[in-house]
FIMIGU-953106 format. One record per atom (N, C-alpha, C, O): residue number from 1; residue in three letters; atom name; y, z, x. Coordinates in nm, 4 decimals. Each point is the difference from the previous one (the first is absolute). Last residue first. Example, Ala and Ser with C-alpha at 12.3 -4.5 7.8 and 13.67 -1.06 7.14 Angstrom:
# FIMIGU-953106
> seq,type,atom,py,pz,px
> 2,SER,N,-0.2250,0.7080,1.2850;
> 2,SER,CA,0.1190,0.0060,0.0820;
> 2,SER,C,0.1090,0.0730,-0.0770;
> 2,SER,O,0.1108,0.0169,0.0509;
> 1,ALA,N,-0.6828,-0.0239,-0.0219;
> 1,ALA,CA,0.1190,0.0000,-0.0890;
> 1,ALA,C,0.1200,0.0000,0.0900;
> 1,ALA,O,-0.0019,0.0665,0.1036;
END
This chain:
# FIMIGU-953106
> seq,type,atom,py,pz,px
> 85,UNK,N,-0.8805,2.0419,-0.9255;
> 85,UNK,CA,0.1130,0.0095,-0.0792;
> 85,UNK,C,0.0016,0.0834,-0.1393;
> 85,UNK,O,0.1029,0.0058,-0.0673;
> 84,UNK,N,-0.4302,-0.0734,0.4582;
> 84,UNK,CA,0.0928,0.0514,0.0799;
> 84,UNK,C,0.1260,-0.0261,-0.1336;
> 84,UNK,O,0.1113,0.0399,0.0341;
> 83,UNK,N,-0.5811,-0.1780,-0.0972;
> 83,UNK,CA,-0.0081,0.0988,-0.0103;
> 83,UNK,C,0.1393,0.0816,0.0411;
> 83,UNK,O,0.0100,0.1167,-0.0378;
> 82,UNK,N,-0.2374,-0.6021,0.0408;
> 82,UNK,CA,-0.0216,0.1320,0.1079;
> 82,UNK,C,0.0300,0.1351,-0.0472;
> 82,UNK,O,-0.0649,0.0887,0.0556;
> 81,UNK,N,0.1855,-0.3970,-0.3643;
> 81,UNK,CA,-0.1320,-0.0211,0.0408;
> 81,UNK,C,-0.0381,0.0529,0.1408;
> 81,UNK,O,-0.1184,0.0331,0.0064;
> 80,UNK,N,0.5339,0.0227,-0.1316;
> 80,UNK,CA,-0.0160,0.0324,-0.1391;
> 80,UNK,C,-0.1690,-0.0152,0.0450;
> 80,UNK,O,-0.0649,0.1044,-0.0067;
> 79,UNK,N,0.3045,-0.3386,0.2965;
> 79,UNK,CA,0.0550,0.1629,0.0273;
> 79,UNK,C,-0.0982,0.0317,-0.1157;
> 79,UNK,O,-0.1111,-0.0009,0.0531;
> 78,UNK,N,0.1198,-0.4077,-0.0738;
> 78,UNK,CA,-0.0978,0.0038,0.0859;
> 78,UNK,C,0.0306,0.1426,0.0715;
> 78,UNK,O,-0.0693,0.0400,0.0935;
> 77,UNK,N,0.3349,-0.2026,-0.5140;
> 77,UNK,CA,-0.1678,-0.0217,0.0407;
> 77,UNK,C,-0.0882,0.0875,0.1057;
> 77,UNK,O,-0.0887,0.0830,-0.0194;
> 76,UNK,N,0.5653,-0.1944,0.0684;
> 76,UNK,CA,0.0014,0.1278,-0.0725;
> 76,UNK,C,-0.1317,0.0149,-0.0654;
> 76,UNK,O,-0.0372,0.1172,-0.0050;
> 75,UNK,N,0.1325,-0.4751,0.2969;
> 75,UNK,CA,-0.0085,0.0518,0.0793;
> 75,UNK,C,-0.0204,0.1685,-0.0844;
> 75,UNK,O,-0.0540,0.0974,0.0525;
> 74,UNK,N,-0.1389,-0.5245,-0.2376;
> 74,UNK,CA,0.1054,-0.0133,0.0450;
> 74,UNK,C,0.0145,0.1382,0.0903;
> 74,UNK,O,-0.1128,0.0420,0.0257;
> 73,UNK,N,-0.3025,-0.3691,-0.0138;
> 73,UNK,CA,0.0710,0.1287,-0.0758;
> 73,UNK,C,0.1350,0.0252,0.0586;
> 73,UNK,O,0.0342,-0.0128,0.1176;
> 72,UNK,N,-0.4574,-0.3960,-0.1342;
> 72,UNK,CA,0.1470,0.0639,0.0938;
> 72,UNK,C,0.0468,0.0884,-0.0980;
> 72,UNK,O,0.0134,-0.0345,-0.1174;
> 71,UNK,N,-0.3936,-0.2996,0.0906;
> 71,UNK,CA,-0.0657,0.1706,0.0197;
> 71,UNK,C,0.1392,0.0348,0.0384;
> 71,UNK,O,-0.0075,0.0817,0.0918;
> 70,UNK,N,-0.0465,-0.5178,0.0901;
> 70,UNK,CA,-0.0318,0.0280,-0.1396;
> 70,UNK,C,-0.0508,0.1564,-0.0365;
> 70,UNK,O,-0.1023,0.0499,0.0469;
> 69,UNK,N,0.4054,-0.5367,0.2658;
> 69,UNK,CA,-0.0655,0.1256,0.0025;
> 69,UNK,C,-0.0417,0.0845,-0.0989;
> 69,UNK,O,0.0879,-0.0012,-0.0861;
> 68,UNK,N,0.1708,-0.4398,0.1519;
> 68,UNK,CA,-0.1954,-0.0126,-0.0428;
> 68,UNK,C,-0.0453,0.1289,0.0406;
> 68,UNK,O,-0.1219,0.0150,0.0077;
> 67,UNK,N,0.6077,0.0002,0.0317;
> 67,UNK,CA,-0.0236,-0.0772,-0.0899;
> 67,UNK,C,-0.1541,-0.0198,-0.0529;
> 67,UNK,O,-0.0405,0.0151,-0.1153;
> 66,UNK,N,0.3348,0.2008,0.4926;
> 66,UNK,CA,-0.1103,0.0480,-0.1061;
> 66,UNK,C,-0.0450,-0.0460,-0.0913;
> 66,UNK,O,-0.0843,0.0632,-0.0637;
> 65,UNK,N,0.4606,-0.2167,0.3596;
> 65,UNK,CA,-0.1693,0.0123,0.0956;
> 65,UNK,C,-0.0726,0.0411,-0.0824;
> 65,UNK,O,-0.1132,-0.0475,0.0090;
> 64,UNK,N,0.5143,0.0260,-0.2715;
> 64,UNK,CA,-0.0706,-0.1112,0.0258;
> 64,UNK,C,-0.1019,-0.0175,0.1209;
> 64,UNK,O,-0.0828,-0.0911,0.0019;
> 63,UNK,N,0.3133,0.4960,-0.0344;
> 63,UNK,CA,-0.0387,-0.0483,-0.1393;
> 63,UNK,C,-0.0827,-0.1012,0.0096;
> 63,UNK,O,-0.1220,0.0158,-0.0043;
> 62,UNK,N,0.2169,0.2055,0.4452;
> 62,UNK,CA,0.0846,-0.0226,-0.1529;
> 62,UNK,C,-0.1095,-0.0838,-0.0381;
> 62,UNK,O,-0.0904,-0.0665,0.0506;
> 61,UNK,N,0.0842,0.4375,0.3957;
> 61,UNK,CA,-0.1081,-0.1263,-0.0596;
> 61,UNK,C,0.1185,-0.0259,-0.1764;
> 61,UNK,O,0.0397,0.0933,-0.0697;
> 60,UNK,N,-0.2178,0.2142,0.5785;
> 60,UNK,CA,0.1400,-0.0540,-0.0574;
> 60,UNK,C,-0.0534,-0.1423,-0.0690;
> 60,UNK,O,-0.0689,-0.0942,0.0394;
> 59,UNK,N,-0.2475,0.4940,0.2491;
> 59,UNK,CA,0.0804,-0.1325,-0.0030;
> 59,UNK,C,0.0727,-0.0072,-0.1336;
> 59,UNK,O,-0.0392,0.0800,-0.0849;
> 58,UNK,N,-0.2577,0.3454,0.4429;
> 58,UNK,CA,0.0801,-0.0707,-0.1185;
> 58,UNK,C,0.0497,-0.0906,-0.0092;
> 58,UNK,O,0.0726,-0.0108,0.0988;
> 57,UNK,N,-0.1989,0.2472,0.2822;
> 57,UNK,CA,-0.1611,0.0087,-0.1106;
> 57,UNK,C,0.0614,-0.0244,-0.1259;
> 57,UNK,O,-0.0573,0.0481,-0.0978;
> 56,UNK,N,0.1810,-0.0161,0.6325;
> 56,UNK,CA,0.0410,-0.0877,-0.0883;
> 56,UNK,C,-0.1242,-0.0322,-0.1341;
> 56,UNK,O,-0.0935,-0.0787,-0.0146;
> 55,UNK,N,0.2879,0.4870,0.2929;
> 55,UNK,CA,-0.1086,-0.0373,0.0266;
> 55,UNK,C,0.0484,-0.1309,-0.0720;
> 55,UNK,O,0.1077,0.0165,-0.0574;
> 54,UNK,N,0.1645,0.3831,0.1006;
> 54,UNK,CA,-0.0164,-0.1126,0.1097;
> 54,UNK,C,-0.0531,-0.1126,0.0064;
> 54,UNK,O,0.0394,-0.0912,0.0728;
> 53,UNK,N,-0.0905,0.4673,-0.4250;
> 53,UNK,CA,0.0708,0.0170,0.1012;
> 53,UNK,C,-0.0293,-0.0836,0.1020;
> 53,UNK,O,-0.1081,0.0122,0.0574;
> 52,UNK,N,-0.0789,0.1317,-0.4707;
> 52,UNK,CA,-0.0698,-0.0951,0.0747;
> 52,UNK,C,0.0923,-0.0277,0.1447;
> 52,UNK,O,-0.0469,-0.0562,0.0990;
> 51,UNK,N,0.1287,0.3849,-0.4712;
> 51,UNK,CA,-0.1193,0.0434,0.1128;
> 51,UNK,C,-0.0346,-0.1400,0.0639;
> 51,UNK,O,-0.0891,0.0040,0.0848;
> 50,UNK,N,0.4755,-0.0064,-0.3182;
> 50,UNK,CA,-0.0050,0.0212,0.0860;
> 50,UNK,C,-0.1113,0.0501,0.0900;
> 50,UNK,O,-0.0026,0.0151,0.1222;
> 49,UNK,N,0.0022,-0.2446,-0.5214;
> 49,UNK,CA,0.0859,-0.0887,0.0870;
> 49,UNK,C,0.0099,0.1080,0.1239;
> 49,UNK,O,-0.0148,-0.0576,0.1078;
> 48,UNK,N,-0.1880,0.2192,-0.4903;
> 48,UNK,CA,-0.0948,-0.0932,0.0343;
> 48,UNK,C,0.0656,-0.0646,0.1539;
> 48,UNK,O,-0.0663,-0.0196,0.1018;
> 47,UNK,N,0.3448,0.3163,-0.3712;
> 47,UNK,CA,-0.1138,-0.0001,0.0874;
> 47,UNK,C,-0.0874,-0.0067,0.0755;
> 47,UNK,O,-0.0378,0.0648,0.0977;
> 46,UNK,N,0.3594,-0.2635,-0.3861;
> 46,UNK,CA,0.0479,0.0400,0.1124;
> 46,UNK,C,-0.0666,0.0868,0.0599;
> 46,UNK,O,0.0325,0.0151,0.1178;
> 45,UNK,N,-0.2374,-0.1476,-0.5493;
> 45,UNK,CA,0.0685,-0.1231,0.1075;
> 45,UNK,C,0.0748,0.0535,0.1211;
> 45,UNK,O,-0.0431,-0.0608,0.0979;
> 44,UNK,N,-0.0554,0.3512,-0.4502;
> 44,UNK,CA,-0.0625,-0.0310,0.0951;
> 44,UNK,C,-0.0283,-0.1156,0.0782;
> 44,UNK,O,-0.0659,-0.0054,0.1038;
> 43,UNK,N,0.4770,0.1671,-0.2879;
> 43,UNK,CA,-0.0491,0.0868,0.0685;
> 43,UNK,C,-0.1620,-0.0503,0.0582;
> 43,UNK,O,-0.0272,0.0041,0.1200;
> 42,UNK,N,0.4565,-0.2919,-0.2591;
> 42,UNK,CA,-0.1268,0.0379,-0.0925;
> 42,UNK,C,-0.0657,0.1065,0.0965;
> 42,UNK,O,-0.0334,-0.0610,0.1016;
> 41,UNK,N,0.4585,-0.1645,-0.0425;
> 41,UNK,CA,0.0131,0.1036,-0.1045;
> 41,UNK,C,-0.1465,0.0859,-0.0173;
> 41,UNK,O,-0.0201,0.1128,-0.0451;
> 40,UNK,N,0.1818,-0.2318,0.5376;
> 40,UNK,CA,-0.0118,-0.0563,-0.1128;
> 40,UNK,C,-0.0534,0.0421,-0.1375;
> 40,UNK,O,-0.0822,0.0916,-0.0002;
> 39,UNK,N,0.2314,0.0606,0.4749;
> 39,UNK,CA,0.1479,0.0011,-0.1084;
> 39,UNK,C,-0.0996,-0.1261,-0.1185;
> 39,UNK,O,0.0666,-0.0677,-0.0783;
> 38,UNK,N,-0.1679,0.1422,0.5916;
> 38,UNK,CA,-0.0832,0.1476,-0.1032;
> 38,UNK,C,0.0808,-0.0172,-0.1146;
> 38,UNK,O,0.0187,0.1134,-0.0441;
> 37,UNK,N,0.0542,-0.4219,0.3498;
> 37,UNK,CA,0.1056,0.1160,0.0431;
> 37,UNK,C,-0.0623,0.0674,-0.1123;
> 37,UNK,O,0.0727,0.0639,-0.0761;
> 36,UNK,N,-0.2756,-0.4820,0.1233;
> 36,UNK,CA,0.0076,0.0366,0.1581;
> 36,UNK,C,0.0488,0.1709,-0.0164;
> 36,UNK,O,-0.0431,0.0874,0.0752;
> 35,UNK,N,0.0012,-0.3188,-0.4998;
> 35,UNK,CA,-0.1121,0.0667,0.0562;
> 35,UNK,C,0.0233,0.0684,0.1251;
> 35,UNK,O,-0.0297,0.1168,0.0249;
> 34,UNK,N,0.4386,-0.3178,-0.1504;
> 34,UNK,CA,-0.0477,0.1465,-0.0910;
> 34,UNK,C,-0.1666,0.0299,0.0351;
> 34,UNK,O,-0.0322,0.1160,0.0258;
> 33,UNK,N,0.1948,-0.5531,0.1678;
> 33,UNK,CA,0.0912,0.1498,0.0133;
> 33,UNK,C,-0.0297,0.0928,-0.0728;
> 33,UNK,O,-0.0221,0.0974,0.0719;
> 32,UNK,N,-0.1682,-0.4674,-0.2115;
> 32,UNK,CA,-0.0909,0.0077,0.1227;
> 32,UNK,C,0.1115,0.1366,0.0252;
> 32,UNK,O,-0.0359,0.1121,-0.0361;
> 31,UNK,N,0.1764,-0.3082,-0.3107;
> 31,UNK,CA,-0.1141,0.1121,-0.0328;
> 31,UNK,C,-0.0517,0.0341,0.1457;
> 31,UNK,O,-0.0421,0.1126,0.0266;
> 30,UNK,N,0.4979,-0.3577,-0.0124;
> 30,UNK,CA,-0.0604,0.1429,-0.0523;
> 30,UNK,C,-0.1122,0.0728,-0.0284;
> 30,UNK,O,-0.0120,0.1223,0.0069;
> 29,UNK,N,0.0289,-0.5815,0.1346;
> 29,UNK,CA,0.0246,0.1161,0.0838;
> 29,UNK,C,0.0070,0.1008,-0.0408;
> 29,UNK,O,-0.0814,0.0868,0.0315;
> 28,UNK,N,-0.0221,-0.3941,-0.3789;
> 28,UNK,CA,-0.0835,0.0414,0.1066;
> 28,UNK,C,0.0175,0.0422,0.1216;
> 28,UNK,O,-0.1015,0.0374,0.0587;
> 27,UNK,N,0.4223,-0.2030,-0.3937;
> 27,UNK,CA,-0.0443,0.1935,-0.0341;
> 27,UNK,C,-0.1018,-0.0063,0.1118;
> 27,UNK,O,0.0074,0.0946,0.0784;
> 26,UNK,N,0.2156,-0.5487,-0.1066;
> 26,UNK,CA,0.0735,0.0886,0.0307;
> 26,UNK,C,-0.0942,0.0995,0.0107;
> 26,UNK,O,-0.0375,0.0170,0.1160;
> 25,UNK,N,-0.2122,-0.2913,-0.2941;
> 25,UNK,CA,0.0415,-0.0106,0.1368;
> 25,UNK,C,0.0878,0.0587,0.0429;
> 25,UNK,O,-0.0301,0.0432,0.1113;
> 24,UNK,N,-0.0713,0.0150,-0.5492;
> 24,UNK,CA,-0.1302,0.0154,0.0724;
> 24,UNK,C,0.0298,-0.0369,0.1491;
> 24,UNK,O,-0.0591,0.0674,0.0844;
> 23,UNK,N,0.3430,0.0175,-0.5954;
> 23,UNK,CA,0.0173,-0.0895,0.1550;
> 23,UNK,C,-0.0479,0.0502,0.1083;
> 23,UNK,O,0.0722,0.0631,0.0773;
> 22,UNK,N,-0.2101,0.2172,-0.3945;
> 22,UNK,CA,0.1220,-0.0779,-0.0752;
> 22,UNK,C,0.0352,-0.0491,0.1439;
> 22,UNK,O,0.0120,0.0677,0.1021;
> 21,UNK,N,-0.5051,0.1690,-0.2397;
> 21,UNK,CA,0.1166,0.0690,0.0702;
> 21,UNK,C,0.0831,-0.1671,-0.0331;
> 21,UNK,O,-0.0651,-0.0932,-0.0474;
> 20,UNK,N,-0.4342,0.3471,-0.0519;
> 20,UNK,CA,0.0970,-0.0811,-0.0524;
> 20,UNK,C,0.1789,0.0013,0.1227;
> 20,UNK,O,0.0495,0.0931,0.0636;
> 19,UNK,N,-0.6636,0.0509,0.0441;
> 19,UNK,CA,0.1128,0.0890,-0.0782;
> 19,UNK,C,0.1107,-0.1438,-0.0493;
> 19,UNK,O,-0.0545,-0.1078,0.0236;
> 18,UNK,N,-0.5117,0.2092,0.1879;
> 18,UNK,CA,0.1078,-0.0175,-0.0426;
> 18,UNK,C,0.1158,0.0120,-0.0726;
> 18,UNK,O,-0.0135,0.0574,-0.1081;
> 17,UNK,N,-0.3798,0.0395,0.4794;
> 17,UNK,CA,0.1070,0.0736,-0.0710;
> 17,UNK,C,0.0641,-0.0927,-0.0319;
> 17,UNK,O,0.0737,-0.0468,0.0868;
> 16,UNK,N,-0.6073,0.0801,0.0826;
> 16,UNK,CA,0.1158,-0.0504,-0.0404;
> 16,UNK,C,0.1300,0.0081,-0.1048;
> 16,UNK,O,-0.0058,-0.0156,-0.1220;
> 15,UNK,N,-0.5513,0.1296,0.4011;
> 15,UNK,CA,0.1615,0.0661,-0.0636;
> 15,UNK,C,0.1081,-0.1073,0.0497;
> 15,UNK,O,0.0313,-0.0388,0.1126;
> 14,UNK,N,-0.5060,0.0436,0.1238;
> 14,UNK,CA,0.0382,-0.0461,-0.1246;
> 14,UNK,C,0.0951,0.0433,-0.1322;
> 14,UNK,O,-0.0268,-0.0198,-0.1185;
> 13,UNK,N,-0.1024,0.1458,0.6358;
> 13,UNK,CA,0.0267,0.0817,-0.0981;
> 13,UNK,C,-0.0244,-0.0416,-0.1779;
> 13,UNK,O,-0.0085,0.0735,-0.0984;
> 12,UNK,N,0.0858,-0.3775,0.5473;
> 12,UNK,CA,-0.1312,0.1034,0.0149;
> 12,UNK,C,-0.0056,0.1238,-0.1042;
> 12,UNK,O,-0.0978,0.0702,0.0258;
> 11,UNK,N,0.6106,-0.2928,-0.0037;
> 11,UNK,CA,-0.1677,-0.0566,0.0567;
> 11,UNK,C,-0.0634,0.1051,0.0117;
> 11,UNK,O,0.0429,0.1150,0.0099;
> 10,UNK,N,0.3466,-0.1209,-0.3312;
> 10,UNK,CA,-0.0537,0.1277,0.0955;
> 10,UNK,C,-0.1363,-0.0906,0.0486;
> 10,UNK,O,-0.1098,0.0063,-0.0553;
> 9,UNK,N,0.6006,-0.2335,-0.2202;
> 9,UNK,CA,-0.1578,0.0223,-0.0122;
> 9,UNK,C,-0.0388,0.0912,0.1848;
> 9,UNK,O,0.0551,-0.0132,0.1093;
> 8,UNK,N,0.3686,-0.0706,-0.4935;
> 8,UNK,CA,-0.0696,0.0427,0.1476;
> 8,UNK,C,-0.1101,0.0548,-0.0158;
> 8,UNK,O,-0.0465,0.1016,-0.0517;
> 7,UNK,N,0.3817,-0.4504,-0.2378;
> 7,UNK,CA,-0.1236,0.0659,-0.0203;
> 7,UNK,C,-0.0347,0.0243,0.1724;
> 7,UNK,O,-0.0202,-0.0837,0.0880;
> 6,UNK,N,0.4579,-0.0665,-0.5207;
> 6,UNK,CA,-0.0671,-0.0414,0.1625;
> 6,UNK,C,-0.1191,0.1333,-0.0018;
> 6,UNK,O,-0.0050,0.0942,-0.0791;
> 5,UNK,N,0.3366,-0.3984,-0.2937;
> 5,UNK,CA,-0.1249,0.0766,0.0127;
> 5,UNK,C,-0.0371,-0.0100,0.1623;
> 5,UNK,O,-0.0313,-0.0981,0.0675;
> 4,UNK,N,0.5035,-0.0353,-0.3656;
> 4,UNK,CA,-0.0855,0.0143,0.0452;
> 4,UNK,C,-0.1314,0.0599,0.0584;
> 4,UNK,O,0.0375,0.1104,0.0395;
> 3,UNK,N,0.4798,-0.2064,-0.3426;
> 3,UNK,CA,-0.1353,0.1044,0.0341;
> 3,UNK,C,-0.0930,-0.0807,0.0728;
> 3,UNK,O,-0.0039,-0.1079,-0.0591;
> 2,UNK,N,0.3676,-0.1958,-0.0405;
> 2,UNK,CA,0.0063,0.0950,-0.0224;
> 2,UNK,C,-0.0957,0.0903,0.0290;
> 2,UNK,O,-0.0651,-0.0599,0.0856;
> 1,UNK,N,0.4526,-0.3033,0.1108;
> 1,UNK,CA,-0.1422,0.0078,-0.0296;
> 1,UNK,C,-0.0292,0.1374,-0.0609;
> 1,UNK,O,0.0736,0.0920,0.0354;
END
């Protein structure tokens, strides 16, 4: 299978990170491991991930849950539109 689109969305915040990544079920431990271990690429995404620390204020979401969703920026967008890229 090839590229895929997954998206962590920040409840109560309305921020949503999405990024691409190459066999989406395998890599999603890794990403969850690299947020858990401060090791993910995007600085303010790993941020975000740790001031919320513990709390459960984020969900896990592909492509096709996003499908009738509208307004989605990709993740180098929505750095560039905050201001952090």
């Amino acid at each position: 299978m090839g590229s895929q689109i997954y998206a962590i969305a920040q409840i109560g915040q309305c921020k949503l990170y999405v990024g691409p990544a190459h066999q989406l079920r395998q890599r999603w431990p890794g990403i969850l491991a690299q947020l858990n271990q401060g090791l993910y690429p995007h600085p303010f995404v790993q941020s975000q991930w740790q001031q919320a620390e513990g709390t459960r204020t984020f969900s896990f979401h592909t492509a096709a849950e996003l499908e009738d969703a509208y307004d989605v920026l990709n993740l180098e967008e929505f750095l560039m539109e905050i201001g952090q890229l």
